[in-house]
VEXVO-829279 format. One record per residue (C-alpha): residue number from 1; residue in one letter; y, x, z. Coordinates in steps of 0.1 Angstrom, whole numbers. Example, Ala and Ser with C-alpha at 12.3 -4.5 7.8 and 13.67 -1.06 7.14 Angstrom:
2
PT   pos   code   north    east      up
PT     1      a     -45     123      78
PT     2      s     -11     137      71
END
This chain:
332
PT   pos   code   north    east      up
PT     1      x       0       0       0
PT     2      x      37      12      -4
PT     3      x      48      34      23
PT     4      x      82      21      25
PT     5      x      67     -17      40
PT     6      x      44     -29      66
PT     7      x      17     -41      41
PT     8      x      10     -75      47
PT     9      x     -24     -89      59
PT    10      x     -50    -100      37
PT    11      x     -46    -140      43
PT    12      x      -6    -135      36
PT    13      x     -10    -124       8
PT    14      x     -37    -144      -8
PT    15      x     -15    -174       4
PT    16      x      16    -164     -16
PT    17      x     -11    -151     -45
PT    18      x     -26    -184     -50
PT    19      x       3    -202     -41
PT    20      x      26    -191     -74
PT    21      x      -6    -191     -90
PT    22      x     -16    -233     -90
PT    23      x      24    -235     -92
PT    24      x      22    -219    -125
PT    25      x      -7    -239    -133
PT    26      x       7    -275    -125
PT    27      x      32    -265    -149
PT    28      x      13    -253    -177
PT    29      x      -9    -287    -174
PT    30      x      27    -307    -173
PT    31      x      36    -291    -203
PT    32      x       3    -293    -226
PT    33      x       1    -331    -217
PT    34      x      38    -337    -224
PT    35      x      34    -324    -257
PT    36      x       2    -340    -265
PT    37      x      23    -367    -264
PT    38      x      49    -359    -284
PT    39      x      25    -346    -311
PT    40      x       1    -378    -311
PT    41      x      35    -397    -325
PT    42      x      33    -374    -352
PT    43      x       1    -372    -369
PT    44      x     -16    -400    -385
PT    45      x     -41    -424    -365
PT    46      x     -68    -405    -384
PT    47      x     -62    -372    -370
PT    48      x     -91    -355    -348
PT    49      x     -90    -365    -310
PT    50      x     -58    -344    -303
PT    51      x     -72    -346    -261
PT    52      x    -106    -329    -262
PT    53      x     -92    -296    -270
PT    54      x     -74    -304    -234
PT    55      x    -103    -308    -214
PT    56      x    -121    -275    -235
PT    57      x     -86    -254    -225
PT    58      x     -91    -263    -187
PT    59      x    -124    -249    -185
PT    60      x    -139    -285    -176
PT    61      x    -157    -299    -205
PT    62      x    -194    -307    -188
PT    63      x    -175    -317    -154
PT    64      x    -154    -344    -173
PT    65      x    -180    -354    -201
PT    66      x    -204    -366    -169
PT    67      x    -174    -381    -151
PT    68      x    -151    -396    -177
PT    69      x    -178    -397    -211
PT    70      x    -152    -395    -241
PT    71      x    -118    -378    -243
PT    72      x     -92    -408    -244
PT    73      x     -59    -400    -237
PT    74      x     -58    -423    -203
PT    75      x     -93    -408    -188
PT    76      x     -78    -369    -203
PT    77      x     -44    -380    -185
PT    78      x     -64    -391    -152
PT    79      x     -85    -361    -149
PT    80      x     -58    -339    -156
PT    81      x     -31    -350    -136
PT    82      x     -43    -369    -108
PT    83      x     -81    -366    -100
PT    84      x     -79    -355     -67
PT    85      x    -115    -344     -73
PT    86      x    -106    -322    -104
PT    87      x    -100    -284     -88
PT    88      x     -74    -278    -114
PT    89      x     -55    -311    -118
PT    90      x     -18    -314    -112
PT    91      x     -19    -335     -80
PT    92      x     -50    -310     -70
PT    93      x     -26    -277     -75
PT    94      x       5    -290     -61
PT    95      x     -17    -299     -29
PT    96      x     -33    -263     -25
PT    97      x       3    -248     -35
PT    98      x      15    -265      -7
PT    99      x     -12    -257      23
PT   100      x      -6    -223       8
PT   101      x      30    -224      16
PT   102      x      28    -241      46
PT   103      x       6    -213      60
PT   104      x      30    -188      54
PT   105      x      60    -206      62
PT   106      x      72    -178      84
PT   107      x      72    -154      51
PT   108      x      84    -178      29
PT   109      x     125    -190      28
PT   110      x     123    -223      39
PT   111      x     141    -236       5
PT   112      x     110    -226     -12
PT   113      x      90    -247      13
PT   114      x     112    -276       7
PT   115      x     103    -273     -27
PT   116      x      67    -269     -28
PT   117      x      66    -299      -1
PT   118      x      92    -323     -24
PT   119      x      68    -314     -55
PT   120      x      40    -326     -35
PT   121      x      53    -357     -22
PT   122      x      67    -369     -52
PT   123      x      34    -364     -69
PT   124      x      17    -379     -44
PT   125      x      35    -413     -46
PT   126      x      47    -418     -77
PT   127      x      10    -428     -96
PT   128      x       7    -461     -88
PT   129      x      39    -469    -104
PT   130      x      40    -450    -130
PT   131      x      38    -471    -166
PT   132      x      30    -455    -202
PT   133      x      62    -454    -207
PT   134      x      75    -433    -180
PT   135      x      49    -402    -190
PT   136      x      74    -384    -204
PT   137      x     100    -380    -179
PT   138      x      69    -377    -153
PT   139      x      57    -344    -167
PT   140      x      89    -331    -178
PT   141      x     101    -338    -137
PT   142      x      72    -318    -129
PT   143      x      80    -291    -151
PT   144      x     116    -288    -141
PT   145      x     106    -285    -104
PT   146      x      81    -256    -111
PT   147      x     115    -241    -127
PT   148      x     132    -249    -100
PT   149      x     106    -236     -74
PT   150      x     106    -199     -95
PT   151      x     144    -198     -97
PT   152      x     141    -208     -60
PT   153      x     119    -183     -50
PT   154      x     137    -152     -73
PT   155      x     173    -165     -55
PT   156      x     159    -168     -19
PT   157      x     133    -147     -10
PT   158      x     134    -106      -7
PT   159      x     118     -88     -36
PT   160      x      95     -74     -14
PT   161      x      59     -66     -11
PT   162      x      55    -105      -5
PT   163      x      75    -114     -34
PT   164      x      55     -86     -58
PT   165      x      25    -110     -44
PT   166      x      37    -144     -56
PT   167      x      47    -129     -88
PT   168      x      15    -115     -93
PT   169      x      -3    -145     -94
PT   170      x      23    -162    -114
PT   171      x      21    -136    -144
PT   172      x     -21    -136    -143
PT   173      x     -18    -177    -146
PT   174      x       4    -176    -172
PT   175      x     -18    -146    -193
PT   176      x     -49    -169    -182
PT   177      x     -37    -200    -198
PT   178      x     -20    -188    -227
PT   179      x     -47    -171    -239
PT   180      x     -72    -203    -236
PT   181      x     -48    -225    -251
PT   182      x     -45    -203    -280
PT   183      x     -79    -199    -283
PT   184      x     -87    -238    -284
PT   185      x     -63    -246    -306
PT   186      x     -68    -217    -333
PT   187      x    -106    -232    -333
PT   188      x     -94    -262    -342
PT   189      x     -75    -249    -368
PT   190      x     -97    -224    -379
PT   191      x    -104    -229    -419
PT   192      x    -136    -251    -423
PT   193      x    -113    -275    -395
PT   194      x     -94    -307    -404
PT   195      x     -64    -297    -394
PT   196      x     -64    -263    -420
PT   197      x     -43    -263    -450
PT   198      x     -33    -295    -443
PT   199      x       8    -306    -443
PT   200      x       2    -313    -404
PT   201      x     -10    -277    -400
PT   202      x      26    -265    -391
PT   203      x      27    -297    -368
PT   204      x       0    -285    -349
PT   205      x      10    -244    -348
PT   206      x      43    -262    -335
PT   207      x      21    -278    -307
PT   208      x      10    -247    -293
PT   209      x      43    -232    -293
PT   210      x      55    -256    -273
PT   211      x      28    -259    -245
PT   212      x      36    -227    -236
PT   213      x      74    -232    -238
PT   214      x      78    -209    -269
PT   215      x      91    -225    -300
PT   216      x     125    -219    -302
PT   217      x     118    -183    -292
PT   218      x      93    -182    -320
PT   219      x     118    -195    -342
PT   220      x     147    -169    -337
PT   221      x     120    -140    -342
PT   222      x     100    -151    -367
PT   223      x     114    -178    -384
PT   224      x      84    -198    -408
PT   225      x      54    -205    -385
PT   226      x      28    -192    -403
PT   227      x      -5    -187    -380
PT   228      x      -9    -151    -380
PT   229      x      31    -147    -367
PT   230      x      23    -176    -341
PT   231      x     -15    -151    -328
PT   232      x      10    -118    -326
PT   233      x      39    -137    -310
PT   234      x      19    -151    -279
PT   235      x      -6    -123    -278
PT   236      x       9     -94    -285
PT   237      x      51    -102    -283
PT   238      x      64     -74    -252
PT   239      x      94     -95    -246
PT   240      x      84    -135    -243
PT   241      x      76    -141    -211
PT   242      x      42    -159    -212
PT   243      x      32    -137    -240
PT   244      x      -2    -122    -230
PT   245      x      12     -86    -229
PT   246      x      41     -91    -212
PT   247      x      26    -111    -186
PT   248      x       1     -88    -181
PT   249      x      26     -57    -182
PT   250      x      49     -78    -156
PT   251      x      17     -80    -133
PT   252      x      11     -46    -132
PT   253      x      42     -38    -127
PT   254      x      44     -63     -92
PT   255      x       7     -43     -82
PT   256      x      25      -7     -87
PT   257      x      59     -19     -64
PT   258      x      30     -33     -42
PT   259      x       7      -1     -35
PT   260      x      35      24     -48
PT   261      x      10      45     -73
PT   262      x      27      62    -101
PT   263      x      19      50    -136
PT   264      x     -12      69    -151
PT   265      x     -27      71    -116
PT   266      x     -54      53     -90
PT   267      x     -59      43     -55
PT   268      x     -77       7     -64
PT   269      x     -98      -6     -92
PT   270      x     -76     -32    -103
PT   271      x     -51      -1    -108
PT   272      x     -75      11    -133
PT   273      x     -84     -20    -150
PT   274      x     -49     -30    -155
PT   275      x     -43       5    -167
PT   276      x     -74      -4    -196
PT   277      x     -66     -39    -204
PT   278      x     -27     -29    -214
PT   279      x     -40       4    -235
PT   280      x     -64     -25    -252
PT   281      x     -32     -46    -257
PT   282      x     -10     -18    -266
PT   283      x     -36      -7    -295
PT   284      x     -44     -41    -306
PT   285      x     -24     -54    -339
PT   286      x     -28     -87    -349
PT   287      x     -48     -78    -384
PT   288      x     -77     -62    -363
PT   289      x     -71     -94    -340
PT   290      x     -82    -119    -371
PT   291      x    -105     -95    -385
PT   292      x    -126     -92    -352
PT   293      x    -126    -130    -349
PT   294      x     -99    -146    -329
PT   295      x    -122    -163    -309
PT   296      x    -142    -134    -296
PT   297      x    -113    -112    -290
PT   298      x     -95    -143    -269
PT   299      x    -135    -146    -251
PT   300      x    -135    -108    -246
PT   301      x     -97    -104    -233
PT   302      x    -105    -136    -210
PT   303      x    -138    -119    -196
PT   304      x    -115     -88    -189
PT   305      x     -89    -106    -171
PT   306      x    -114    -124    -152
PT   307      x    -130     -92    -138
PT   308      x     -99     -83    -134
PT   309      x     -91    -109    -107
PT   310      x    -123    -101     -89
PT   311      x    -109     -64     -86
PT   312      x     -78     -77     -74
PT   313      x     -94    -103     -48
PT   314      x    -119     -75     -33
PT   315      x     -90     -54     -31
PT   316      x     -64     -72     -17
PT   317      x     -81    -100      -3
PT   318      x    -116     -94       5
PT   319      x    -108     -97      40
PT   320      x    -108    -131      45
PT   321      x    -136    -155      43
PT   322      x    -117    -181      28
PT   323      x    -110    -171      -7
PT   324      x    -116    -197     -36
PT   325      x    -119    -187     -75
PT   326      x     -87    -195     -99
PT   327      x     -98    -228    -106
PT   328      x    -108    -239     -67
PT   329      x     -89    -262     -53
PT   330      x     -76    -250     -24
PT   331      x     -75    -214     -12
PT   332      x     -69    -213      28
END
C-alpha cells in the first residue's frame, strides 16, 4: 500500500469497491433500456426481437429464459429493472450500493450517502406507479442521479486511497459492460444477421453508441458510422471515457496511487495483469481485432478482465469472508 496513508482495511475497501461498481452498473442498465426504447420506435415491426440481445449482455440468458420464457420488452423491463431476485437488476444494484455505503458512512461524505440513499428510495417507490409512458424520464432520472452521485463523490470526498478504491471499481464496470455490449450487438450485426447491409444498419451501430453514452463523441471524431470506426472507437479510443482502454488505463492508474508502485514494476498480481492486459490493448489495432474474430477477441479480453478481478479481490479483499462476485447482489 502507499506509504504516505494508513491503508484502509479489507471490508472498507471492498465497500467503496463494489459500491461505485453496481452504481456504474445501475447506470449502464438505465441507459441500454432507455435506448432500446428509443430505437424500437425506429425500426419496422419486423425487426429481430431488439430485447434478447439485453438479457444475453447481462450475463442472464438461462436465469431469465426459466423465469420469464421469451424476451418481451415488459418481462426484459421487469427482470432488468426491478426483480428484486435478479443480482444485477437496477433496483438490486442500487440496494447493495447502498448497504455498501451505509457501512462505510464514516469514510464516505455524507452528501454521497444522501445520494446513494435518495437513488434508493426513489427506486424503491416509484414502480407501482409508473405507466409506459413514463419509462423514459424513469431511466433517464436514474441515469442523471448516477451523474450526480460521481460528480458528488469527485466534488466531496478526498482523492485518497478510499477514493482511488471507488474509482476503481467504477472504471472495471464500465470496461466490463462495454465490452459485452459491443460484443452482443456486433453478433447481431455480424454479416449472415438481419440487421447487416440493411438501411437500419447505421440505426443499430447508432444504438450501441448510445448505451454507452458515446454518440456524439463518436460523431466529432469519426464522423460516418461505419462498423469498424464504431469496434476501434469503444475498444481501443485512449480518450473516451468508457472506452475499454481508457477505462482500463484509468484503473490502473487508481491501483498504482493506491499501492504506490512505479510503472513497469510489481508488488501484487493484479499489478502484473493490469500491466499485460494494457500492452494487449496498446498492441491491438482494430484490423487484427476483425481479423481474429470480434467475438473471440471480446470473449478472450472478458476472460482477462475477469481474472483480473479475482487478482484484485484476493489482493485487496481476501480478507473478508463476505465478498460476492460482480454480478452478486450484495457484497457486505
Amino acid at each position: 500500500m502507499n506509504g504516505d496513508t494508513w491503508p484502509l482495511l479489507s471490508r472498507v475497501a471492498g465497500s467503496l469497491y463494489w459500491m461505485a461498481r453496481y452504481i456504474e452498473r445501475a447506470e449502464n442498465v438505465a441507459r441500454v433500456i432507455e435506448v432500446n426504447l428509443h430505437l424500437q420506435l425506429d425500426l419496422p415491426s419486423t425487426a429481430a426481437n431488439l430485447w434478447q440481445p439485453l438479457i444475453d449482455a447481462s450475463g442472464d440468458t438461462a436465469v431469465f429464459r426459466d423465469k420469464y420464457g421469451s424476451a418481451t420488452q415488459g418481462k426484459v423491463i421487469r427482470f432488468l429493472a426491478q426483480d428484486a431476485a435478479n443480482s444485477n437488476s437496477i433496483f438490486t444494484c442500487l440496494r447493495a450500493a447502498r448497504e455498501n455505503a451505509r457501512s462505510v458512512r464514516e469514510t464516505i461524505s455524507s452528501e454521497m450517502w444522501e445520494q446513494v440513499n435518495s437513488m434508493y428510495l426513489q427506486m424503491e417507490g416509484q414502480w407501482s406507479k409508473i405507466e409506459s409512458r413514463s419509462l423514459h424520464e424513469t431511466f433517464r432520472g436514474i441515469r442523471l442521479a448516477s451523474h450526480m452521485f460521481q460528480g458528488i463523490t469527485d466534488a466531496t470526498m478526498s482523492h485518497n486511497e478510499a477514493w482511488h478504491f471507488a474509482n476503481l471499481g467504477r472504471q472495471m464496470e464500465r470496461a466490463d459492460k462495454t465490452s459485452r455490449i459491443l460484443d452482443v450487438n456486433y453478433f447481431m450485426l455480424r454479416p449472415s444477421a438481419s440487421g447487416a447491409g440493411t438501411p437500419y444498419e447505421d440505426l443499430h451501430w447508432a444504438a450501441v453508441l448510445k448505451s454507452v453514452s458515446g454518440f456524439e463523441m463518436y460523431r466529432k471524431k469519426h464522423g460516418r458510422i461505419a462498423s469498424r470506426s464504431v469496434v476501434e472507437f469503444l475498444v481501443l479510443d485512449r480518450e473516451f471515457p468508457r472506452s475499454i482502454h481508457r477505462s482500463i488505463s484509468r484503473a490502473d492508474d487508481c491501483l498504482r496511487a493506491i499501492t504506490g508502485t512505479p510503472a513497469g514494476s510489481f508488488q501484487y498480481s493484479s499489478e502484473e495483469r493490469f500491466e499485460t492486459l494494457k500492452a494487449d490493448l496498446d498492441s491491438t489495432t482494430v484490423d487484427r481485432i476483425i481479423q481474429c474474430g470480434m467475438h473471440d477477441y471480446l470473449d478472450g479480453l472478458q476472460l482477462k478482465m475477469n481474472t483480473l478481478d479475482d487478482a484484485l479481490l484476493a489482493d485487496f479483499f481476501a480478507t473478508s469472508a463476505m465478498f460476492q462476485t460482480a454480478g452478486a447482489a450484495a457484497v457486505y
